[in-house]
C-alpha positions in Angstrom: 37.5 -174.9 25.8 35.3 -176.3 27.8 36.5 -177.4 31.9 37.2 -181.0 31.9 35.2 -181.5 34.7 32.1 -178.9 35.3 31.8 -178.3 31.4 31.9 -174.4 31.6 32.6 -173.1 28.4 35.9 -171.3 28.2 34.5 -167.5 28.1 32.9 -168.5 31.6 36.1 -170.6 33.0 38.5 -167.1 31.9 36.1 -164.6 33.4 35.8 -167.0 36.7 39.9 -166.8 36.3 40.0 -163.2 36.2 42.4 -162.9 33.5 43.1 -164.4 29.7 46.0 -166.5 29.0 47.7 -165.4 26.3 50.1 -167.1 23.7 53.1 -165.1 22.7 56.5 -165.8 20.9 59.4 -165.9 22.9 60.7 -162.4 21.8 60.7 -159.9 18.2 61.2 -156.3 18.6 58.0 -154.6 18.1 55.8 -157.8 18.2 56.3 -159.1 21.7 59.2 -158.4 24.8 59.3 -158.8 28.6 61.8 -156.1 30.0 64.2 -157.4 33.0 61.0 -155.9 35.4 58.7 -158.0 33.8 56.8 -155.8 31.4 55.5 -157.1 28.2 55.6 -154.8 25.3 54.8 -155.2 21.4 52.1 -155.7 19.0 50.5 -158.9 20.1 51.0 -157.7 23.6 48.8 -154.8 22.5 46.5 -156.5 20.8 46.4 -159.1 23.7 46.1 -156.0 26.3 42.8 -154.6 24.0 41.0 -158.3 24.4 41.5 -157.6 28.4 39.9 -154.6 28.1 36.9 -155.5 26.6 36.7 -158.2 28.5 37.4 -157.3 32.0 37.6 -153.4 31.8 41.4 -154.0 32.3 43.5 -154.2 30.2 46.1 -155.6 32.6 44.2 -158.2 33.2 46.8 -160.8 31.0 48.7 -163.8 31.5 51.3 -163.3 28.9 52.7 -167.2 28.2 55.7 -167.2 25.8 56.0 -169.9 23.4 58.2 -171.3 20.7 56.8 -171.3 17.3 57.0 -175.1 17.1 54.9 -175.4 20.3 52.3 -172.4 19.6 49.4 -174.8 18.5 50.3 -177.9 20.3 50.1 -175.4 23.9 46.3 -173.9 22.2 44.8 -177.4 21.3 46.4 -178.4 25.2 44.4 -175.9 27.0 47.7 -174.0 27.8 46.2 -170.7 26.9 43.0 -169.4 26.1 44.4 -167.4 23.1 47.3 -167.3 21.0 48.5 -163.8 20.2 51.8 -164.7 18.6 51.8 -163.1 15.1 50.9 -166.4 13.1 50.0 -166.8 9.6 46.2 -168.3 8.5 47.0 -171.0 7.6 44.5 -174.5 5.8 46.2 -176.6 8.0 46.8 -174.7 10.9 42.9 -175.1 11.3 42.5 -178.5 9.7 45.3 -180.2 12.2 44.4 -178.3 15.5 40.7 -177.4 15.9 41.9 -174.2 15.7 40.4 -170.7 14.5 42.1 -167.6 12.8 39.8 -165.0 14.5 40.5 -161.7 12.6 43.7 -160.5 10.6 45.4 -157.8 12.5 48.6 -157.9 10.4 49.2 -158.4 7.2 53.0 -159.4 6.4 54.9 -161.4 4.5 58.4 -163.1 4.2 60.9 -161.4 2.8 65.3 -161.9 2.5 68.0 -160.3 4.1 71.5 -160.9 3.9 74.8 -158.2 4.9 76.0 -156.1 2.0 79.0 -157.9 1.5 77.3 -161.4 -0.1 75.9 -159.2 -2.8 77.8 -160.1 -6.2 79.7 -157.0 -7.7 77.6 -154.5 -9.5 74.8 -155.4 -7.5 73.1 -152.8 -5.3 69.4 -151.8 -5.1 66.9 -154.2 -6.1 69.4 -157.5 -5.5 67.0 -160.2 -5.3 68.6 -163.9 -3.8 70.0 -164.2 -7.4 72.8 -162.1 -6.6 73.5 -163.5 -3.0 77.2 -165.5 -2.9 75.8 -168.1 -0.5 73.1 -170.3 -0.3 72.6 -171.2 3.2 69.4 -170.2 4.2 68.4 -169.4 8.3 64.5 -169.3 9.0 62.8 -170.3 12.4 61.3 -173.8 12.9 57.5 -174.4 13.3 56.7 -171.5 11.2 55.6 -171.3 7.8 58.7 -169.8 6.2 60.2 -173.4 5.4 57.2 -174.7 3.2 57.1 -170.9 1.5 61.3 -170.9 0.7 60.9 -174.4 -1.1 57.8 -173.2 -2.9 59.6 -169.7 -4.0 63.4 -171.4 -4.9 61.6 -174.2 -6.7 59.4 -172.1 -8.7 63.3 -169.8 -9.3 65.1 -173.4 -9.7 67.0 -172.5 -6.8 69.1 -175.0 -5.1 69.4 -174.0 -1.3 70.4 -175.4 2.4 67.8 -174.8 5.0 69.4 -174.2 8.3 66.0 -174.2 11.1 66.7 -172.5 14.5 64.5 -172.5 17.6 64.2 -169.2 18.9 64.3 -165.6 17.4 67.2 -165.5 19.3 68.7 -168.2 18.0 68.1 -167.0 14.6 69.2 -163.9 14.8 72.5 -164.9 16.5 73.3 -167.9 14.0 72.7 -164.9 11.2 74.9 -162.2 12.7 77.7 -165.2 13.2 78.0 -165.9 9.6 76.3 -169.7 10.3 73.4 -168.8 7.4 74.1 -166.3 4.0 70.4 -165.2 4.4 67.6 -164.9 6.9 64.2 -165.3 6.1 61.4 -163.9 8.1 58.4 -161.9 7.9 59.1 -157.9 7.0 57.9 -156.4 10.2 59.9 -159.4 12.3 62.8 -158.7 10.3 63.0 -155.3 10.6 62.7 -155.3 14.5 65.3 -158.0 15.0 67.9 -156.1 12.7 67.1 -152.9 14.3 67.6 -154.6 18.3 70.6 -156.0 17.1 71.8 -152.3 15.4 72.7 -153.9 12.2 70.3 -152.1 10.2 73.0 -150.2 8.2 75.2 -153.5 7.3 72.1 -155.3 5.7 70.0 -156.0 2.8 66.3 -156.4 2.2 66.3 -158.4 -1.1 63.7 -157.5 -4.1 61.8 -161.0 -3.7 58.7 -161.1 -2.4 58.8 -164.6 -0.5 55.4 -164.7 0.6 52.2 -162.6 1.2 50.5 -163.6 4.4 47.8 -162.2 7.0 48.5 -162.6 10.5 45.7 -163.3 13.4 45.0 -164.1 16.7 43.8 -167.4 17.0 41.3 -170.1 19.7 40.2 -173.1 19.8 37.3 -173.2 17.1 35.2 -175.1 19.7 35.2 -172.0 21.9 32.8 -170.1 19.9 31.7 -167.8 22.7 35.1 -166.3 23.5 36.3 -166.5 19.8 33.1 -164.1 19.5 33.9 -161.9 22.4 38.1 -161.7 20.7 36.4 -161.1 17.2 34.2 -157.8 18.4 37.4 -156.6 20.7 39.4 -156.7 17.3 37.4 -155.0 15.4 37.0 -152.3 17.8 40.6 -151.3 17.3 40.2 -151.1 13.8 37.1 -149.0 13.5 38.4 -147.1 16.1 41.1 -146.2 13.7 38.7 -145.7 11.2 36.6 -143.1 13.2 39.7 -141.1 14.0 39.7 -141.8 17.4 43.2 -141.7 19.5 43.9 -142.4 22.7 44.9 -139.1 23.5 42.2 -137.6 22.2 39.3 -140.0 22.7 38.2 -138.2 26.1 38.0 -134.7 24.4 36.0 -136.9 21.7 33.6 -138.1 24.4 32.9 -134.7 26.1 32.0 -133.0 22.2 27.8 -133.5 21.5 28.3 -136.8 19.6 27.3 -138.3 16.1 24.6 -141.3 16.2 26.9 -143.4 14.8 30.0 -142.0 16.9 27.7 -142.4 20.0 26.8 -146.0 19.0 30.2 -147.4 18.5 31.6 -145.5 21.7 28.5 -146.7 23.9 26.7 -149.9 22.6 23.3 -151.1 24.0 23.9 -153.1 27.1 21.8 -156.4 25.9 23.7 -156.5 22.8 26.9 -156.0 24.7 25.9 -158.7 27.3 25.0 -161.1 24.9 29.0 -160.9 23.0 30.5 -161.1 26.5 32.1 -157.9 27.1 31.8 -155.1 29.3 29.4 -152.5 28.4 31.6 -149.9 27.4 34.1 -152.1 25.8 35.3 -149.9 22.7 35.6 -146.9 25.0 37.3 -148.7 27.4 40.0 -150.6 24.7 40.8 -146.6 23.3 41.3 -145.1 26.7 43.6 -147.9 28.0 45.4 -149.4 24.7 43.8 -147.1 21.9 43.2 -147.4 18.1 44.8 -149.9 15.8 46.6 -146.7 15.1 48.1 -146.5 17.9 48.8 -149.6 18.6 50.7 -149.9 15.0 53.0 -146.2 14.9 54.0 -147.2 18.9 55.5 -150.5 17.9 56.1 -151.0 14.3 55.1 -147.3 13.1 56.5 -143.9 13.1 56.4 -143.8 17.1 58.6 -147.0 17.2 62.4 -147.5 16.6 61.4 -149.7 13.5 60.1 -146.8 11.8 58.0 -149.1 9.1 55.1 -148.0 6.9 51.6 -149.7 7.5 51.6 -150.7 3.7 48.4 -152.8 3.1 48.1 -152.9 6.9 46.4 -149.2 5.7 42.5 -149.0 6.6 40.6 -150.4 2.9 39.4 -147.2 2.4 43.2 -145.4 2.8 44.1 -148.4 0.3 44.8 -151.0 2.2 43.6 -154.4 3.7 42.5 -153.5 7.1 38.6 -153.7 7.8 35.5 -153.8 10.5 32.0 -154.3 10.1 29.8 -151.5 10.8 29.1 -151.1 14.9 25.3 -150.8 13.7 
């Protein structure tokens, strides 16, 4: 966004501040957390920390600003942070409403059920689906797009519902636990994290319905084309990092080894081309030394690494069979 008064577009007004402001939501295990010392930890807060790098060389070079999910957009069209990094869906009118851009998907989710063992009907065990649920009360956060995608899935079942909307994650997950809701709807990855904080993993179940199948990205203003440009290349970095094989605790033995062309090229771009995105010159070498690949920012949080133990699923590079893809670094 341009200043208000001097005009400086908003690449030039965040590298003038020294740091990026970056939207986050107010707390879901493996996505984003700020310990008691003040440490942010999670997905988007590793995705957040890989845009700093490329940026500034730093990856510490955040200002991590937590937001409900009803307030995300409202605080990015306000100027209240540069980015958003707070695991939202792409959405038509999500850019329609607030001159906002879906940069790059970095996740790719979807809404699922989940409701403790003892709401399923009798003779009902794996592959329940909402069907077989004793109650109908349905918990799912406000301002996000689970409301519109429940109505569309129980209409299209003819299933008659009550929609119980809560503020905060916390919220949620407490109103759930309590007994206030029969079911809680949220994305897979979300939903797994805040069951497995809570250690009610074992009491629970995922039902069989597929809610909704969304892709997840970090988002800006679309009139800030230069730093949605800069975000974009720092993105895809991660991912063809991940795709070249390249760790963070291996990327320095990488380095040292008589590179490829292309190896050499992604790890050490021209300088003119690198200046004219608005990163640092050694911006993909400096993302995998400090954060590392979208490998290792997935098996640290939501991965093998993580206490959510999840499988990357279509979040799997295209050619591994999934979603996942960057343009060549040619």
């Amino acid at each position: 966004m341009e200043d208000g008064i001097t005009g400086i577009p908003a690449l030039e007004c965040v590298r003038r501040r020294g740091n990026i402001r970056v939207g986050v939501s107010l707390g879901f295990n493996g996505l984003s957390g700020c310990n008691p010392e003040g440490i942010w930890a999670g997905f988007d807060v590793e995705i957040a920390n890989a845009v700093a790098a490329a940026l500034f060389g730093d990856a510490d070079a955040v200002e991590f600003v937590p937001l409900a999910s009803a307030d995300r957009f409202d605080a990015l069209s306000a100027g209240d942070i540069d980015i958003g990094s707070y695991n939202a869906s792409i959405t038509y009118f999500r850019e329609a409403r607030y001159d906002a851009t879906f940069i790059h998907p970095i996740l790719y989710d979807g809404e699922v059920f989940a409701t403790p063992k003892e709401n399923i009907r009798p003779g009902r065990g794996a592959g329940a689906s909402i069907r077989d649920v004793t109650g109908t009360r349905i918990g799912m956060l406000a301002g996000s797009t689970t409301a519109d995608n429940v109505a569309r899935y129980c209409g299209h079942l003819e299933l008659d519902y009550s929609a119980v909307l809560y503020r905060t994650p916390q919220a949620a997950l407490s109103g759930y636990l309590a007994g206030e809701v029969d079911i809680y709807c949220l994305d897979s990855y979300l939903l797994a994290g805040e069951l497995s904080r809570a250690g009610e993993m074992d009491g629970h179940v995922f039902l069989a319905d597929q809610v909704s199948l969304e892709a997840m990205s970090p988002v800006a203003r679309a009139r800030d084309w230069q730093l949605v440009k800069a975000v974009k290349w720092a993105l895809y970095a991660l991912i063809e990092a991940d795709n070249l094989g390249l760790r963070q605790d291996t990327v320095a033995e990488v380095r040292a080894q008589p590179p490829t062309s292309y190896l050499h090229r992604f790890l050490a771009p021209d300088a003119d081309s690198v200046q004219s995105i608005g990163l640092v010159p050694d911006f993909t070498t400096r993302i995998v030394e400090q954060v590392g690949s979208y490998s290792d920012v997935f098996e640290r949080n939501l991965g093998a690494r993580s206490a959510l133990k999840q499988e990357r699923r279509a979040n799997n590079l295209r050619g591994n069979g999934g979603m996942l893809y960057a343009p060549l670094f040619i």
